[in-house]
C-alpha positions in Angstrom: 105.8 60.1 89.5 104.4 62.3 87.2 102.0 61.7 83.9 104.4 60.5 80.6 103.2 62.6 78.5 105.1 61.7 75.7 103.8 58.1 75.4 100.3 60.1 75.6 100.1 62.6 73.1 97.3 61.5 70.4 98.5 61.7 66.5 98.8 65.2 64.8 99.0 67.3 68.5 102.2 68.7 69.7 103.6 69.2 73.2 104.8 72.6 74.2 107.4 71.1 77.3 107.9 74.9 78.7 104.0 75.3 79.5 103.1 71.4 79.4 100.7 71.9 77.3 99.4 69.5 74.4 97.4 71.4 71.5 95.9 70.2 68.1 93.2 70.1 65.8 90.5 67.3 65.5 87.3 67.8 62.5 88.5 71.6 62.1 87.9 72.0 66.4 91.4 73.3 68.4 91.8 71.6 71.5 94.2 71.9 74.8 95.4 69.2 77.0 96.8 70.2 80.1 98.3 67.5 82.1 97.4 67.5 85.8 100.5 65.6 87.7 99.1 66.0 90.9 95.4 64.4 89.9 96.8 61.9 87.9 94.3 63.0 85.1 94.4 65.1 81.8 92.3 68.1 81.0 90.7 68.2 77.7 89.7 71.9 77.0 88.3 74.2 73.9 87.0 77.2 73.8 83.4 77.8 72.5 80.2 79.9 73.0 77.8 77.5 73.9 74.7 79.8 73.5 75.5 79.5 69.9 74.4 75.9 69.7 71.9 74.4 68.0 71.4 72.5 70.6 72.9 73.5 73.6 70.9 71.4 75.9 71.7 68.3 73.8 75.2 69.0 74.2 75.1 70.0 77.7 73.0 66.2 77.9 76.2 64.4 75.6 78.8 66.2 78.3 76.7 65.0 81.4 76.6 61.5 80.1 80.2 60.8 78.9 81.7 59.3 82.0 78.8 57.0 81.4 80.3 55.8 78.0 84.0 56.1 79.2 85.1 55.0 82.4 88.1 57.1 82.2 86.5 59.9 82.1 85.7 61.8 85.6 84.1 64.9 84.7 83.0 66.9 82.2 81.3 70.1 81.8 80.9 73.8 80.8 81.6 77.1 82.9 79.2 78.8 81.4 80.9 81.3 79.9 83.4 80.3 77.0 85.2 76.8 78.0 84.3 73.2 77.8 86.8 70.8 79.9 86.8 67.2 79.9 88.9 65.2 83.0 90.4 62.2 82.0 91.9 59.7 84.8 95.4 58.2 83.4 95.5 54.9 82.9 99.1 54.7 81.9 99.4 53.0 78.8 96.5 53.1 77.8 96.2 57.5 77.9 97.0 57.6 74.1 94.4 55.7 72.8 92.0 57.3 75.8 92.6 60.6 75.1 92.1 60.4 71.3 88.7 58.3 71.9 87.5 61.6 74.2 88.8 64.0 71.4 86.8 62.2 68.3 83.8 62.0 70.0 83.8 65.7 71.6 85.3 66.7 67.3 82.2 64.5 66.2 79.5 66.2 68.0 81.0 69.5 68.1 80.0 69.7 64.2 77.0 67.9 65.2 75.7 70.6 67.0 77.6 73.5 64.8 80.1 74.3 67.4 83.1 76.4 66.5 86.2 77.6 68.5 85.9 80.8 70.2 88.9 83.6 71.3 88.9 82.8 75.1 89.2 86.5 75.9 86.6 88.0 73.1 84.6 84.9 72.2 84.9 85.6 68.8 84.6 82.9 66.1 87.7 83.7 64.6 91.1 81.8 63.6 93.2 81.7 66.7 96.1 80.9 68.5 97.3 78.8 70.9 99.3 81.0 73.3 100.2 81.4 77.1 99.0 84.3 78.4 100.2 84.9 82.2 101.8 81.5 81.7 98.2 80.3 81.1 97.9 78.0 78.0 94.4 79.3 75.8 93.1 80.2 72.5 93.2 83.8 71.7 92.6 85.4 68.5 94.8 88.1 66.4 93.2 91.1 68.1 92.9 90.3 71.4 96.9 88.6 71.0 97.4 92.4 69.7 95.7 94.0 72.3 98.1 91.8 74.9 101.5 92.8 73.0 100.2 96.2 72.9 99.5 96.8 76.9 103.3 94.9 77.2 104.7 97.4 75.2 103.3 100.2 77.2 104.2 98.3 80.3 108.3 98.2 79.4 108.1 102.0 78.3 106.8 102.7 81.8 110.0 100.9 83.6 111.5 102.5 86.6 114.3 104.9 86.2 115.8 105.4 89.4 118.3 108.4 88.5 115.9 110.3 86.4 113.3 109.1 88.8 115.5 111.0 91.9 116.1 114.3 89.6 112.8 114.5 89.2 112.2 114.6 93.1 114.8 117.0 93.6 113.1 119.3 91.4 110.0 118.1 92.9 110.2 118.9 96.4 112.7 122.0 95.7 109.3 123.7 94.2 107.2 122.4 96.9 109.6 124.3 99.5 108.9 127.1 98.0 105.5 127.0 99.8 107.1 126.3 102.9 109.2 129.7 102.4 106.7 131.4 101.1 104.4 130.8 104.3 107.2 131.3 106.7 107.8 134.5 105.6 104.0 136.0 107.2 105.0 133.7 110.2 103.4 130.8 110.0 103.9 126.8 109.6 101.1 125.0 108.0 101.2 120.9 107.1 99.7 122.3 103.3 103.5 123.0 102.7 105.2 119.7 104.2 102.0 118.2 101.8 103.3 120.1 99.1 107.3 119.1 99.6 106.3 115.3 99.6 103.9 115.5 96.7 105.9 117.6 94.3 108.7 115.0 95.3 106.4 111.7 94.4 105.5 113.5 91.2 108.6 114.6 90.0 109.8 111.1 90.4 106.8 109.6 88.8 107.3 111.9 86.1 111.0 111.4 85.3 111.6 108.2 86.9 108.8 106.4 84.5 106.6 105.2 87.3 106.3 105.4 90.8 107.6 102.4 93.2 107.8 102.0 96.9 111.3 102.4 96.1 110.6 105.7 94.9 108.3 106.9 97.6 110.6 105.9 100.0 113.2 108.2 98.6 110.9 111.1 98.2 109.9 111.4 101.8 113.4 111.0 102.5 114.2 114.0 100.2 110.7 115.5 101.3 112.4 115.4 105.2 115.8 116.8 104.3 114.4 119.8 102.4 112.0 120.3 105.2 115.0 121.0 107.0 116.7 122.9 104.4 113.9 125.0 103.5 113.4 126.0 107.4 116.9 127.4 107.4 116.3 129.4 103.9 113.0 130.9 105.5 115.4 131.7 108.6 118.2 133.4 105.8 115.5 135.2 104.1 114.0 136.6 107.2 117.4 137.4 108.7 118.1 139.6 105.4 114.9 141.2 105.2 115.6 142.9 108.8 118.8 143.3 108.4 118.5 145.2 105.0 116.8 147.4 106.7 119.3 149.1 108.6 122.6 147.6 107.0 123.8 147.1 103.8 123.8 143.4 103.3 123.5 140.5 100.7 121.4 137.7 101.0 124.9 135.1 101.5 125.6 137.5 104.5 122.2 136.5 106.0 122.8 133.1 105.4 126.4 133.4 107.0 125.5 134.8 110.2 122.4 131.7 110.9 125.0 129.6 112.4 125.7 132.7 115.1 122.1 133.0 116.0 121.8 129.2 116.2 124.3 130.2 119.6 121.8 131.6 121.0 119.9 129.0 123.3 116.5 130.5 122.7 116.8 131.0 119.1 118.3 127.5 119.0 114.9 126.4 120.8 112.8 128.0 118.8 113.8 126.7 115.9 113.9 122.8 116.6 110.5 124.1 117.7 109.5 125.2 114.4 110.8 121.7 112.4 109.1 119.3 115.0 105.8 121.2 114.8 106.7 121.5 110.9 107.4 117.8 110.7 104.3 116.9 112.4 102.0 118.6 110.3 103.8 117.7 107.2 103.5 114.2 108.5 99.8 114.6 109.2 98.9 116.0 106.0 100.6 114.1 104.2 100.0 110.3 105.3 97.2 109.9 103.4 98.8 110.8 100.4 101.5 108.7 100.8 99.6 105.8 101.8 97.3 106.1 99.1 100.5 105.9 96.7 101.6 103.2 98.6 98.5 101.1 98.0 98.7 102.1 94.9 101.3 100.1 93.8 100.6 97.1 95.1 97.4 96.9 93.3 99.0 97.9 90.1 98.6 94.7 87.8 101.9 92.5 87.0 103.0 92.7 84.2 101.2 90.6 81.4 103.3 87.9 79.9 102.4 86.5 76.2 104.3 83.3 74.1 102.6 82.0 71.2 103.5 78.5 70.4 
């Protein structure tokens, strides 16, 4: 059964049921309460830089000793950095009256000691609001809350477009076959060009498509392997009209019409599945780091942030 924390919420604070999160103000401090269903406990939470105590050991002394004053209290402490938490056991009925006795003494000394409530991303004594950031209920003043909307913005202009995302690797690998032509034409096949094909492609997309997803690289070197293939049979054309040329008068179309005849012949036939599996190979060699790198890429790519201010 979890904490009713309805029957708990202390005068003047509100309850934010989508986060379950209480927040409110006690002697000009802001406080969180987080309710901890599995502990059967609340949390207590503000944000402050403790450095800039007047007495930060008395206060670190006050927070050491409350569970001595309170019995409902099971811990409380400071992380050293910009949060103080206080963990209060439920007691049922009696959470209300708890949880507002924790909250006028921690208010009370809190002046005592010339504490104020710090941004819990900056640490800034500045006015702030409570907000979830991540779906993580905190204090967070106007410019880092700026700063958050800011980086979403960017985040949702950067959303995948597939079809725009797929022209792009068309283009892409179209221009990095031109490499692979180009260095089939002195007679040779080198991975740099199947490097090129599936780069171009993962750019173009990247490019056009917004960003680039596995879903994307998948259909580059999917594209990247079908203009492998396409671009072996232009260097073939190409070749075919050069000699020809030579001694007939041809057009490039009547080179690319008479492929399908030579691919008759057994040993040309050969020789060029020869060709595409070395070609393949290498463009598979050179280019797996690349692609894994991309890969890895993405997944390490942060999630998007999510900010509501209450």
């Amino acid at each position: 059964m979890g904490l009713q924390v309805e029957n708990a919420l202390p005068d003047g604070f509100s309850f934010q049921q989508a986060h379950r999160v209480m927040y409110g103000t006690r002697t000009g401090m802001d406080f969180l309460i987080l309710p901890m269903d599995t502990e059967n406990q609340y949390q207590i939470q503000f944000y402050t830089d403790l450095e800039k105590s007047m007495d930060k050991e008395g206060f670190m002394d006050f927070l050491g000793n409350m569970y001595k004053r309170y019995p409902f209290i099971h811990h409380a402490g400071y992380n050293g950095n910009n949060m103080v938490s206080i963990y209060v056991r439920s007691e049922g009925d009696a959470d209300k009256a708890n949880l507002t006795a924790a909250l006028s003494e921690l208010s009370g000394k809190c002046v005592e000691h010339g504490l104020k409530n710090c941004c819990a991303h900056c640490k800034n004594t500045v006015s702030l609001h409570t907000a979830a950031v991540d779906n993580t209920p905190l204090m967070i003043c106007d410019n880092c809350l700026s700063q958050l909307n800011d980086r979403m913005e960017g985040q949702r202009a950067r959303k995948e477009n597939i079809l725009l995302g797929c022209i792009g690797a068309i283009v892409g690998v179209l221009l990095g076959s031109a490499v692979w032509i180009l260095i089939g034409q002195i007679g040779f096949i080198a991975g740099i060009a199947g490097f090129a094909i599936v780069f171009g492609g993962m750019k173009g997309y990247e490019i056009l498509g917004g960003k680039l997803t596995k879903k994307g690289i998948v259909i580059c070197v999917l594209l990247s392997f079908i203009v492998i293939l396409a671009a072996e049979f232009a260097s073939i054309g190409i070749a075919v009209y050069r000699e020809f040329s030579k001694v007939y008068e041809v057009t490039v179309s009547d080179a690319f019409g008479v492929i399908p005849e030579f691919l008759k012949d057994p040993e040309m036939a050969a020789e060029v599945a020869k060709d595409l599996i070395i070609g393949y190979i290498l463009a598979i060699w050179a280019s797996y780091a690349n692609v894994k790198s991309a890969w890895r890429k993405v997944d390490e790519d942060p999630a998007q942030h999510t900010v509501e201010r209450f």
